[in-house]
N, CA, C and O atoms as a Tinker XYZ file with bonds, in Angstrom:
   448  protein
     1  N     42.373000   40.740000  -40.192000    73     2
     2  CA    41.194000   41.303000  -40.766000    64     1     3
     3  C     41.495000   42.023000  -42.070000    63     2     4     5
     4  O     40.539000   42.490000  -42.690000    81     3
     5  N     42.543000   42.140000  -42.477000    73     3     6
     6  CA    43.372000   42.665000  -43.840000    64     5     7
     7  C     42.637000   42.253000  -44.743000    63     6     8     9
     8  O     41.920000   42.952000  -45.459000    81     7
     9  N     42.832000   40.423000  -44.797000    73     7    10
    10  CA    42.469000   39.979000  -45.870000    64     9    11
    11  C     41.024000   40.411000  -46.234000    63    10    12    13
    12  O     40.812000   40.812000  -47.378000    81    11
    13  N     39.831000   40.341000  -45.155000    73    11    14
    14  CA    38.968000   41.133000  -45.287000    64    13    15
    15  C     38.644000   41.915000  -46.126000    63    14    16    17
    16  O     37.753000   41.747000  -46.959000    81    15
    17  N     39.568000   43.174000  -45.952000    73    15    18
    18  CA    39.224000   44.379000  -46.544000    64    17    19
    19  C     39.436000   44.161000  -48.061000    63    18    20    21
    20  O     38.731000   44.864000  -48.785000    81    19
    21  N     40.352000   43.240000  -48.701000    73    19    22
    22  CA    40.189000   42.994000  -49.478000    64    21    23
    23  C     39.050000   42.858000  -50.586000    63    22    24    25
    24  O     38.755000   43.496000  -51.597000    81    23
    25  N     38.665000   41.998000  -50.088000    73    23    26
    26  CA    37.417000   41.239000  -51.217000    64    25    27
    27  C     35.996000   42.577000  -50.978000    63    26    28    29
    28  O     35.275000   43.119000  -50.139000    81    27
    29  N     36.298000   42.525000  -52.237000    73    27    30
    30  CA    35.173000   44.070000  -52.577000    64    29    31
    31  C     33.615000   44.120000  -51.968000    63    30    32    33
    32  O     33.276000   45.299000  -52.075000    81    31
    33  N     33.051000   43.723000  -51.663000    73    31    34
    34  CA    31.807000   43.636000  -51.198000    64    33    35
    35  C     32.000000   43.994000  -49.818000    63    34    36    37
    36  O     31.023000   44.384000  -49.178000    81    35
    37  N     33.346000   43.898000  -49.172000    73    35    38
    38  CA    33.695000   44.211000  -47.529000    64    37    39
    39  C     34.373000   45.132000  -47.265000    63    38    40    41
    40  O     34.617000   45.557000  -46.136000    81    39
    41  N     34.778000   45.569000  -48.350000    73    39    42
    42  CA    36.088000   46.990000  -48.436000    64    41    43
    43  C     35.210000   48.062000  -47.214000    63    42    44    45
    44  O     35.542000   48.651000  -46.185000    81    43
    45  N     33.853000   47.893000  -48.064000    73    43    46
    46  CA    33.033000   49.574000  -47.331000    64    45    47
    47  C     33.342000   49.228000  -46.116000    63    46    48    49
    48  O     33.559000   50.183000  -45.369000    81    47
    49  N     33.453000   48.011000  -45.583000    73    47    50
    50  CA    32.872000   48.092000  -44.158000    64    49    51
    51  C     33.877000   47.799000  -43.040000    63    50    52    53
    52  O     33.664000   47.126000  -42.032000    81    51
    53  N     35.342000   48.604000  -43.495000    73    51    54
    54  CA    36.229000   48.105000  -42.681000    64    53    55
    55  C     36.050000   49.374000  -41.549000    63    54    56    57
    56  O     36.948000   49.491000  -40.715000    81    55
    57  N     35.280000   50.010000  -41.524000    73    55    58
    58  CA    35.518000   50.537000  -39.861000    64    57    59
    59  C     34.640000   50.299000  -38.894000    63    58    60    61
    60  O     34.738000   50.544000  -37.692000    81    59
    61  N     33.654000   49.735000  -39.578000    73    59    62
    62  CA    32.588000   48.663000  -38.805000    64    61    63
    63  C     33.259000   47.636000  -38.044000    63    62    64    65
    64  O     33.028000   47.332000  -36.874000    81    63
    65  N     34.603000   46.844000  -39.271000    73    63    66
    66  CA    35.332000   45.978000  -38.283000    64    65    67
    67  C     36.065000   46.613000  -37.331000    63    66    68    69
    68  O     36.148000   46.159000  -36.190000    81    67
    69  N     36.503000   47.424000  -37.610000    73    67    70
    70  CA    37.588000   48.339000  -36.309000    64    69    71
    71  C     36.604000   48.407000  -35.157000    63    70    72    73
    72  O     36.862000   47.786000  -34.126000    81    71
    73  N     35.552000   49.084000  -35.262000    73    71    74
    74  CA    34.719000   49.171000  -34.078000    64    73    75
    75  C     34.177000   47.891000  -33.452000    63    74    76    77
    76  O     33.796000   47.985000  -32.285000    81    75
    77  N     34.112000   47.046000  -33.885000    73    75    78
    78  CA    33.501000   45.690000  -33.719000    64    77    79
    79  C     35.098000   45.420000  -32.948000    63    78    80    81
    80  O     34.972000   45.723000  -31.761000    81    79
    81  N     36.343000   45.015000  -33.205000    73    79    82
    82  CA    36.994000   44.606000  -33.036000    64    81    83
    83  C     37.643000   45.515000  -31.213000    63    82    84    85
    84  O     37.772000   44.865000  -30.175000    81    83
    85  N     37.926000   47.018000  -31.321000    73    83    86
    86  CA    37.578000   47.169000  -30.436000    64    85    87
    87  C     36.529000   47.115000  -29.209000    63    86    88    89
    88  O     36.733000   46.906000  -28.013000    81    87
    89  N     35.421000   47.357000  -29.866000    73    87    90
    90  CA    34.555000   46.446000  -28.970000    64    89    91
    91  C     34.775000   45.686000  -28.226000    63    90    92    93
    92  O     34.933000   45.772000  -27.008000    81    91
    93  N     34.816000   44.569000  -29.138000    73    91    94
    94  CA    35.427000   42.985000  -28.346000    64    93    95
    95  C     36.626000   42.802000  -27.484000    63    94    96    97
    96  O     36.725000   42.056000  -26.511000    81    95
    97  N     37.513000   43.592000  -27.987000    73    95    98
    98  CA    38.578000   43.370000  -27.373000    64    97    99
    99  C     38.458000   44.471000  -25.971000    63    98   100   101
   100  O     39.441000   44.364000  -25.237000    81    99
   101  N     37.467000   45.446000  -25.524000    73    99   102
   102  CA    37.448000   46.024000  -24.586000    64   101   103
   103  C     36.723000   45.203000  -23.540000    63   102   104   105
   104  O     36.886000   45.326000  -22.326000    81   103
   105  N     35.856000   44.300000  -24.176000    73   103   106
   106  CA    34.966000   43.475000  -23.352000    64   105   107
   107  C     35.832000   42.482000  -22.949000    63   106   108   109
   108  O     35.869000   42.381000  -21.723000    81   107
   109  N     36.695000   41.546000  -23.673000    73   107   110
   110  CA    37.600000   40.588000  -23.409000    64   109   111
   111  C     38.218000   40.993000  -22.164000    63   110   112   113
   112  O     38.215000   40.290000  -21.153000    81   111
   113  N     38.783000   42.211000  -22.260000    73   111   114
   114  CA    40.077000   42.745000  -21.188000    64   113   115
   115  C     39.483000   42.673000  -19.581000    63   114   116   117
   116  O     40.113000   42.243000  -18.615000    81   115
   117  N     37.786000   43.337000  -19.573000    73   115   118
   118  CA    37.030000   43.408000  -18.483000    64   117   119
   119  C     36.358000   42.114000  -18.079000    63   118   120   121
   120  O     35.971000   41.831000  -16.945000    81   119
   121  N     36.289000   41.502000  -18.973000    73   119   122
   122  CA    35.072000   39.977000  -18.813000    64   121   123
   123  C     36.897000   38.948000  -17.807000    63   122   124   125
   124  O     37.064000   38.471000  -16.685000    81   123
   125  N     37.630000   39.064000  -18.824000    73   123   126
   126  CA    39.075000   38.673000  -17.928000    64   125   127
   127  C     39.164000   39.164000  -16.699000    63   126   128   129
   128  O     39.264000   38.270000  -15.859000    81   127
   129  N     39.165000   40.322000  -16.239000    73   127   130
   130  CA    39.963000   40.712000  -14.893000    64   129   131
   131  C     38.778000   40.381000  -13.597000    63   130   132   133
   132  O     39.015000   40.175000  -12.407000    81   131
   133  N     36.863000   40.433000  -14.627000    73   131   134
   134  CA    36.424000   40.282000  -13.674000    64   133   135
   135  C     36.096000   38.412000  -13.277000    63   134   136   137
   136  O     35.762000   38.133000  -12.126000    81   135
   137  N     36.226000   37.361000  -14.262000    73   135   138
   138  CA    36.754000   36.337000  -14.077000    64   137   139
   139  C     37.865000   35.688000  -13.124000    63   138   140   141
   140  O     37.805000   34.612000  -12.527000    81   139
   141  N     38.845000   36.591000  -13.143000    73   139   142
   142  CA    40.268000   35.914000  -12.359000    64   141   143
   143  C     40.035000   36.546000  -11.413000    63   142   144   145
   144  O     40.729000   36.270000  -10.434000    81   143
   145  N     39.258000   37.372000  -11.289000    73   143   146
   146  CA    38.607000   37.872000   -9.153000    64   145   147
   147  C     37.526000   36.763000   -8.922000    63   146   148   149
   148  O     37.371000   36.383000   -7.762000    81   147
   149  N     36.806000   36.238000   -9.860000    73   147   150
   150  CA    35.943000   35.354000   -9.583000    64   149   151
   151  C     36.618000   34.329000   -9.400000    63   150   152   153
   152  O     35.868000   33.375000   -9.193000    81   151
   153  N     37.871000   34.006000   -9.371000    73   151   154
   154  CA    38.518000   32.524000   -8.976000    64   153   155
   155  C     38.907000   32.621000   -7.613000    63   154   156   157
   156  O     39.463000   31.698000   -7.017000    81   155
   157  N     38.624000   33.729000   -7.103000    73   155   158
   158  CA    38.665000   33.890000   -5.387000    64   157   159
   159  C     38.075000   32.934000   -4.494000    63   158   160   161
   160  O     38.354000   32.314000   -3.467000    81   159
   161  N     36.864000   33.121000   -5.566000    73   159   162
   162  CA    35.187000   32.511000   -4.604000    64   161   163
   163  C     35.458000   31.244000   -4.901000    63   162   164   165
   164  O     35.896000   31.095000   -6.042000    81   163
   165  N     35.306000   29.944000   -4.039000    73   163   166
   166  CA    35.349000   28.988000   -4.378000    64   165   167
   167  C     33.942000   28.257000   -5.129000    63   166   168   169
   168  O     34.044000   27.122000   -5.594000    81   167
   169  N     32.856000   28.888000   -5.187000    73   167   170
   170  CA    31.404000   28.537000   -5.477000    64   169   171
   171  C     31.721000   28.570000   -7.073000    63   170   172   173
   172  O     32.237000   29.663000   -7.303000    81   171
   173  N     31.618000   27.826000   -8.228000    73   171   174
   174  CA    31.816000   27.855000   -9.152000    64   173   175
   175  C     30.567000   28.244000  -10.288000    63   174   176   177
   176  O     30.603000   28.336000  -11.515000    81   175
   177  N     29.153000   28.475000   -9.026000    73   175   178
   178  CA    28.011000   29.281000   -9.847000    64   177   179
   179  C     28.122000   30.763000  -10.179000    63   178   180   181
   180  O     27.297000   31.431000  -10.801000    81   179
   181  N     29.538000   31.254000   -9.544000    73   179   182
   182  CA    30.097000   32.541000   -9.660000    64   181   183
   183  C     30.024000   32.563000  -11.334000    63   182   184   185
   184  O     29.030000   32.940000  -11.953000    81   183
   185  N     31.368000   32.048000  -12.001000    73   183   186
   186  CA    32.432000   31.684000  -12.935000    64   185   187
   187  C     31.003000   31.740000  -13.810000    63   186   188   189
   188  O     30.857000   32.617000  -14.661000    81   187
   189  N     30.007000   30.795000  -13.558000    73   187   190
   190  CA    28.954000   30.528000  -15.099000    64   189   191
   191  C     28.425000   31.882000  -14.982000    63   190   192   193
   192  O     28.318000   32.549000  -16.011000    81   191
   193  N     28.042000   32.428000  -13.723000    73   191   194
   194  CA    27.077000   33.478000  -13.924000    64   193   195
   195  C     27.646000   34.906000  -14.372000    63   194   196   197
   196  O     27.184000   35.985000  -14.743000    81   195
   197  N     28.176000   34.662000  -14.272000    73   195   198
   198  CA    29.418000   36.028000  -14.800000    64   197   199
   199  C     29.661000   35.956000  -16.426000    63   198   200   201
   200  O     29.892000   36.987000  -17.058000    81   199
   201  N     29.594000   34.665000  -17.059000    73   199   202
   202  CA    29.959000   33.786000  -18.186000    64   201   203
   203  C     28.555000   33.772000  -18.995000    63   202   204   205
   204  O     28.588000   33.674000  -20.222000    81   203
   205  N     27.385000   33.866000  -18.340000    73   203   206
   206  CA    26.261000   34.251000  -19.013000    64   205   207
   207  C     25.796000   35.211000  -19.073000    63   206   208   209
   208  O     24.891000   35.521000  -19.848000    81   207
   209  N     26.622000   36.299000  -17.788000    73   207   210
   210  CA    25.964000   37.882000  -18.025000    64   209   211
   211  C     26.521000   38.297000  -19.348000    63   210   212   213
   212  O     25.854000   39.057000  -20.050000    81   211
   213  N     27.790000   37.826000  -19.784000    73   211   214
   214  CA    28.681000   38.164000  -20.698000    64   213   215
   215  C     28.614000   38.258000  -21.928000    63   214   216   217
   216  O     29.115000   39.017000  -22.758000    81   215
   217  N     27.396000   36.720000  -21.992000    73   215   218
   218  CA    26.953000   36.470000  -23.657000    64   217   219
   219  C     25.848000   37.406000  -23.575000    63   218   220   221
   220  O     25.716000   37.790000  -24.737000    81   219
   221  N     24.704000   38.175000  -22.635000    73   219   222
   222  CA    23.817000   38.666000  -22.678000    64   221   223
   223  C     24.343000   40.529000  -23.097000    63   222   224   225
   224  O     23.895000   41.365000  -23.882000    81   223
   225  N     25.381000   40.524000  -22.187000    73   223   226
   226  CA    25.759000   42.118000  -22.331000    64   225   227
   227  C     26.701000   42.035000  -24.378000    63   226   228   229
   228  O     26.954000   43.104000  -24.933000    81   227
   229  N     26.995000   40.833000  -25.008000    73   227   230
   230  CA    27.721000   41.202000  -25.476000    64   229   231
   231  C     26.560000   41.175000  -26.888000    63   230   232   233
   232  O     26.566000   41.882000  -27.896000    81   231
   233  N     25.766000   40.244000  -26.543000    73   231   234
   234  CA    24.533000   40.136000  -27.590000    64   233   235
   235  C     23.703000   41.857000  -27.910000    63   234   236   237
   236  O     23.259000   42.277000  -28.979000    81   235
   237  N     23.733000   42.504000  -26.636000    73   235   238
   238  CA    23.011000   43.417000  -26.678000    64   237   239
   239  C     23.963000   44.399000  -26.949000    63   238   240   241
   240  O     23.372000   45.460000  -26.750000    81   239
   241  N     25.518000   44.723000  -27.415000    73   239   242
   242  CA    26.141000   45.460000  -27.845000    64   241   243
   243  C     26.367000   45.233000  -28.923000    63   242   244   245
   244  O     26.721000   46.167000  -29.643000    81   243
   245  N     26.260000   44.007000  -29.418000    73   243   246
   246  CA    26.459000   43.924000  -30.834000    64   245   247
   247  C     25.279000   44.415000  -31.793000    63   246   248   249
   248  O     25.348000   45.033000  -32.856000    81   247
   249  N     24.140000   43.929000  -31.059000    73   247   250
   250  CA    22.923000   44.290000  -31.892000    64   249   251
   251  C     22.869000   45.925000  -31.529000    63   250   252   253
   252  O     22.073000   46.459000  -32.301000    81   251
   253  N     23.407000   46.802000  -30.684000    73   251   254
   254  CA    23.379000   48.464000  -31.033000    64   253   255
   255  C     24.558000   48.786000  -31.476000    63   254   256   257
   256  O     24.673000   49.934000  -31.906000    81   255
   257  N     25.295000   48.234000  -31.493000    73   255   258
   258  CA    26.935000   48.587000  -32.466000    64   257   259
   259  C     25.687000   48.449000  -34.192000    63   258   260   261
   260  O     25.225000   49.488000  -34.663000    81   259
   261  N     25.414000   47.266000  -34.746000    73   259   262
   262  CA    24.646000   47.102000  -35.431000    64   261   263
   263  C     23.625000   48.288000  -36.371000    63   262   264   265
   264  O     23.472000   48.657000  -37.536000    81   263
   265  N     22.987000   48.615000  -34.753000    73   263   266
   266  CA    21.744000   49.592000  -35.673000    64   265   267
   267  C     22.187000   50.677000  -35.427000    63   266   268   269
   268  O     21.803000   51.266000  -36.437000    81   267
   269  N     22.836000   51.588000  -34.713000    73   267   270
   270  CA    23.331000   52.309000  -35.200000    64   269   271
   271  C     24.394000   52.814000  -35.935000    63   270   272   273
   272  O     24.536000   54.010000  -36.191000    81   271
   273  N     25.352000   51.680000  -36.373000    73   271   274
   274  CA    26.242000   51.485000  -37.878000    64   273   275
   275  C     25.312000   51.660000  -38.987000    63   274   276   277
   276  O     25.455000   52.418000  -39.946000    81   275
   277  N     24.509000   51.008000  -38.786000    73   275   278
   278  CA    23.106000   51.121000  -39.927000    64   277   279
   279  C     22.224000   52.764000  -39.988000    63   278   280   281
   280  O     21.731000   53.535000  -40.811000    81   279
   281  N     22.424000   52.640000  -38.658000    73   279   282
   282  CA    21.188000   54.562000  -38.529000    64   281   283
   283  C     22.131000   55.572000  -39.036000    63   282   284   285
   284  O     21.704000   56.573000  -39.610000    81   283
   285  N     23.637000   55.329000  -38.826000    73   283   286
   286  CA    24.934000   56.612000  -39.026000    64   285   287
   287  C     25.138000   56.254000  -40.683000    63   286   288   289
   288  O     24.933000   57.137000  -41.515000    81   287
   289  N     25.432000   55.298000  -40.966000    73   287   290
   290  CA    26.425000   54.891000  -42.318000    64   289   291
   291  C     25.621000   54.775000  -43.604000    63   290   292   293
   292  O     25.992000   54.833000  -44.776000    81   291
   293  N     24.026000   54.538000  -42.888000    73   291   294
   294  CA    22.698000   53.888000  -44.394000    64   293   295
   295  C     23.739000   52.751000  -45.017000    63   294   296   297
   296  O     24.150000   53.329000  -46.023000    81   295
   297  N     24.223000   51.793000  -44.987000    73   295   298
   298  CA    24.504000   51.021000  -46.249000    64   297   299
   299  C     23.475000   50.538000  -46.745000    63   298   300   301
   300  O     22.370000   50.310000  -46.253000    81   299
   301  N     24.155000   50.291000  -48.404000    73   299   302
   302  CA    23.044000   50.356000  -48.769000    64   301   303
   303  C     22.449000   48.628000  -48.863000    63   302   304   305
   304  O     21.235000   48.424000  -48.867000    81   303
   305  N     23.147000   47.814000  -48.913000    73   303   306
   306  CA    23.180000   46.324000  -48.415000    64   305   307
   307  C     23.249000   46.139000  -47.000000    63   306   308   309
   308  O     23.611000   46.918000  -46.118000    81   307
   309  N     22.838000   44.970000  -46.947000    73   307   310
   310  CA    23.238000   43.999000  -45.294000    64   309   311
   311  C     24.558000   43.294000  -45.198000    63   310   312   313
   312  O     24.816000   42.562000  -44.242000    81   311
   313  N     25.537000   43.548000  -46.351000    73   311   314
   314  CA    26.163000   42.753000  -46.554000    64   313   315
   315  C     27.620000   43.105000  -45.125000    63   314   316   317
   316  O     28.559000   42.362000  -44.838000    81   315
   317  N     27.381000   44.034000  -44.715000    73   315   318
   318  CA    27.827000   44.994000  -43.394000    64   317   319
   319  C     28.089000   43.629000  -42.430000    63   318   320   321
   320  O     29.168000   43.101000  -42.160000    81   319
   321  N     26.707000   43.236000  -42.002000    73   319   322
   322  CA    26.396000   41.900000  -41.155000    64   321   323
   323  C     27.536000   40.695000  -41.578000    63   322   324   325
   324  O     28.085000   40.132000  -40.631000    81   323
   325  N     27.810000   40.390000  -42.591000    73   323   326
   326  CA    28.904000   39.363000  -42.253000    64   325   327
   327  C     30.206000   40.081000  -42.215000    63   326   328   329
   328  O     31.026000   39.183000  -42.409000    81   327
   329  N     30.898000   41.281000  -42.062000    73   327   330
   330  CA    31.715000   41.205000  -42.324000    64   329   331
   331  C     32.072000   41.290000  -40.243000    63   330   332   333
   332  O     32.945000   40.683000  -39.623000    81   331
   333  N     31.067000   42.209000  -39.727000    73   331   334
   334  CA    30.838000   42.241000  -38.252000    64   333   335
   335  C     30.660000   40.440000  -37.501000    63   334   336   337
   336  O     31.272000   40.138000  -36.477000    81   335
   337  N     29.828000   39.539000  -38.166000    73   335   338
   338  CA    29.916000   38.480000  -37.900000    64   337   339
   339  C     31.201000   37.899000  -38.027000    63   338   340   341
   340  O     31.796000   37.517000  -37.019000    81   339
   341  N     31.553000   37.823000  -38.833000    73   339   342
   342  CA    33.338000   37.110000  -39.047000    64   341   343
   343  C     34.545000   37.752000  -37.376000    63   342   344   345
   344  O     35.192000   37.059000  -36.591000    81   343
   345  N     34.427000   38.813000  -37.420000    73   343   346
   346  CA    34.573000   39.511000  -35.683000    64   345   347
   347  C     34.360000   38.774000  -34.546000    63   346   348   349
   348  O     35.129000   38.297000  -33.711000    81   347
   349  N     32.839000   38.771000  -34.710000    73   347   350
   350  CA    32.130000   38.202000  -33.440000    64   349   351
   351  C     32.599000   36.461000  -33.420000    63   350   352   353
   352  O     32.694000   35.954000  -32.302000    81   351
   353  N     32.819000   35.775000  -34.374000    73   351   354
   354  CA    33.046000   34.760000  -34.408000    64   353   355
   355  C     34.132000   34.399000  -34.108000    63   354   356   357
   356  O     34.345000   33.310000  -33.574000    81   355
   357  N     34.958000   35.183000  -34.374000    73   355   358
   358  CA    36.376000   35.071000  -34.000000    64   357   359
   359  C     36.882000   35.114000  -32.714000    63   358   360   361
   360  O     37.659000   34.334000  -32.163000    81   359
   361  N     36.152000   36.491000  -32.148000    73   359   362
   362  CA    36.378000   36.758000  -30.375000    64   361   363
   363  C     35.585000   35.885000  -29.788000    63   362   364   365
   364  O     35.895000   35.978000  -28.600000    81   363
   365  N     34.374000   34.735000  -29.930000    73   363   366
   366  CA    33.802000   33.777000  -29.293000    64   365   367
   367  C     34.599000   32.919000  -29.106000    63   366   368   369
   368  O     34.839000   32.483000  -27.980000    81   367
   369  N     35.334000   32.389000  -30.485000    73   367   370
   370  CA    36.426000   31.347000  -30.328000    64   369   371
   371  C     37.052000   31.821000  -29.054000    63   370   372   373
   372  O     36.805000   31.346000  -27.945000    81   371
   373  N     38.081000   33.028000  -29.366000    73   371   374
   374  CA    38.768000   33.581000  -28.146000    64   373   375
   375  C     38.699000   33.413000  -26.778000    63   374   376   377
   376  O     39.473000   32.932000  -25.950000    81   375
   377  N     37.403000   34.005000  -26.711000    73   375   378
   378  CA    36.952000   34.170000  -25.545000    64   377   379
   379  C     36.531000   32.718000  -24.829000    63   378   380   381
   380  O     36.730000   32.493000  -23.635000    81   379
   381  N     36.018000   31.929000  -25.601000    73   379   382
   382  CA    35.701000   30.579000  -24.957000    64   381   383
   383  C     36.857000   29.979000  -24.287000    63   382   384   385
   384  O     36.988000   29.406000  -23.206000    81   383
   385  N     37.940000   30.382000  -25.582000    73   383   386
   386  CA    39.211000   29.281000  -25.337000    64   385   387
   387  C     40.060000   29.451000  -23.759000    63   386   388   389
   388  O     40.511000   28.567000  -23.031000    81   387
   389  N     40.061000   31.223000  -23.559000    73   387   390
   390  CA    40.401000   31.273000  -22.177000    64   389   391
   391  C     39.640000   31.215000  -21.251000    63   390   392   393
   392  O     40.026000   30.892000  -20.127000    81   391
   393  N     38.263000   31.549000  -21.559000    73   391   394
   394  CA    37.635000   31.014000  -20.454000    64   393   395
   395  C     37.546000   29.598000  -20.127000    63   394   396   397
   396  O     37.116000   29.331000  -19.005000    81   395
   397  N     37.890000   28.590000  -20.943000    73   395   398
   398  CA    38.154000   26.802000  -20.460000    64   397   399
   399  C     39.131000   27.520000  -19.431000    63   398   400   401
   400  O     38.758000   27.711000  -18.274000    81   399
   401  N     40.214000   27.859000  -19.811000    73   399   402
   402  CA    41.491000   27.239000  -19.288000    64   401   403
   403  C     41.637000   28.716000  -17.813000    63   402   404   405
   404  O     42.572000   28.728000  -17.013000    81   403
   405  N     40.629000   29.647000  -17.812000    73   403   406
   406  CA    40.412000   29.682000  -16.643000    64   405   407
   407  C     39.869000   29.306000  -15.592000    63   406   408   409
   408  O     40.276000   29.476000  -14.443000    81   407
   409  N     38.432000   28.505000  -16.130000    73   407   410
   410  CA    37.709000   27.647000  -15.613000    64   409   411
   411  C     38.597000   26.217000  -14.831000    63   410   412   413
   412  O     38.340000   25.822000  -13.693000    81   411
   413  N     39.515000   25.686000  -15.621000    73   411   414
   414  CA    40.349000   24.557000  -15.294000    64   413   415
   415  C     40.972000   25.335000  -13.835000    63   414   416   417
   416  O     41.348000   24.632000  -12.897000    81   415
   417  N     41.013000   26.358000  -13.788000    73   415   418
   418  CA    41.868000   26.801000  -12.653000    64   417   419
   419  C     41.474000   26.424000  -11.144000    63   418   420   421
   420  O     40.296000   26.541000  -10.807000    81   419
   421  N     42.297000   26.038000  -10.361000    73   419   422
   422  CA    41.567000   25.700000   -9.155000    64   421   423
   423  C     41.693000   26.897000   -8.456000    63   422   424   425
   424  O     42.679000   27.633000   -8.506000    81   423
   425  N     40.064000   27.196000   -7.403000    73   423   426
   426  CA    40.104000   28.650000   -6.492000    64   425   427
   427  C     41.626000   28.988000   -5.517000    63   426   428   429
   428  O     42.341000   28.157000   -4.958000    81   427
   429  N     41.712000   29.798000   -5.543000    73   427   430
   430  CA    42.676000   30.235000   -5.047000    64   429   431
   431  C     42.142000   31.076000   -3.496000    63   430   432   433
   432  O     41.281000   31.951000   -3.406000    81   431
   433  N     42.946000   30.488000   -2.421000    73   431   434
   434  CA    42.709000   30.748000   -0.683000    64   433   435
   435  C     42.753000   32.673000   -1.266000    63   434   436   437
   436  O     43.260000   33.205000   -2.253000    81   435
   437  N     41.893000   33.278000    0.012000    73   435   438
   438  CA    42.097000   34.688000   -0.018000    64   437   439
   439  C     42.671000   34.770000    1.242000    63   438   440   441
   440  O     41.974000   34.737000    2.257000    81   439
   441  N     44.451000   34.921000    1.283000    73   439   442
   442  CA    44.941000   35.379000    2.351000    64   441   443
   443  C     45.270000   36.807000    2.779000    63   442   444   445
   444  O     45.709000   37.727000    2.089000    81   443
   445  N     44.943000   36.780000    4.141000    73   443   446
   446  CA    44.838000   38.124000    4.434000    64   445   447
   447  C     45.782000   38.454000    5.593000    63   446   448
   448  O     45.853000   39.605000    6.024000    81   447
């Protein structure tokens, strides 16, 4: 995200990315641990539904990360919005990519 900060129109808005970036990466860590408990259940409507609460909880944190970056900071452009988008785009990649390759996983017996 360095290069980012670079190019002048995005400089202002590098702690927007920090927060954005933690963000994501706090959601990643939890959306993970509660995924690989969901490979318990053998029902695989678990895995999606967990996988769509995810895009819903993360839609609705981004859009109040958003307005109140906007209600605290006033910028005076929107130009804020792509530098937070470039973030979000990045941790989707992410996040998709392990969720395939947890998805590929076969359920695992709960021995007791």
């Amino acid at each position: 995200m360095h290069f980012m900060h670079q190019i002048d129109p995005f400089s202002k808005y590098s702690d927007l990315t920090y927060y954005s970036i933690l963000m994501f990466a706090l959601m990643s860590v939890v959306l993970y641990i509660i995924l690989k408990k969901s490979l318990l259940n053998s029902d695989k409507q678990v895995f999606i539904s967990i996988t769509m609460a995810n895009m819903l909880v993360r839609m609705l944190c981004s859009i109040i990360l958003l307005l109140v970056y906007k209600n605290i900071k006033a910028p005076a452009d929107n130009k804020f919005i792509i530098s937070f988008l470039i973030v979000y785009i990045i941790f989707t990649i992410f996040e998709t990519y392990f969720m395939v390759g947890l998805a590929d996983q076969k359920p695992k017996k709960n021995i007791l």
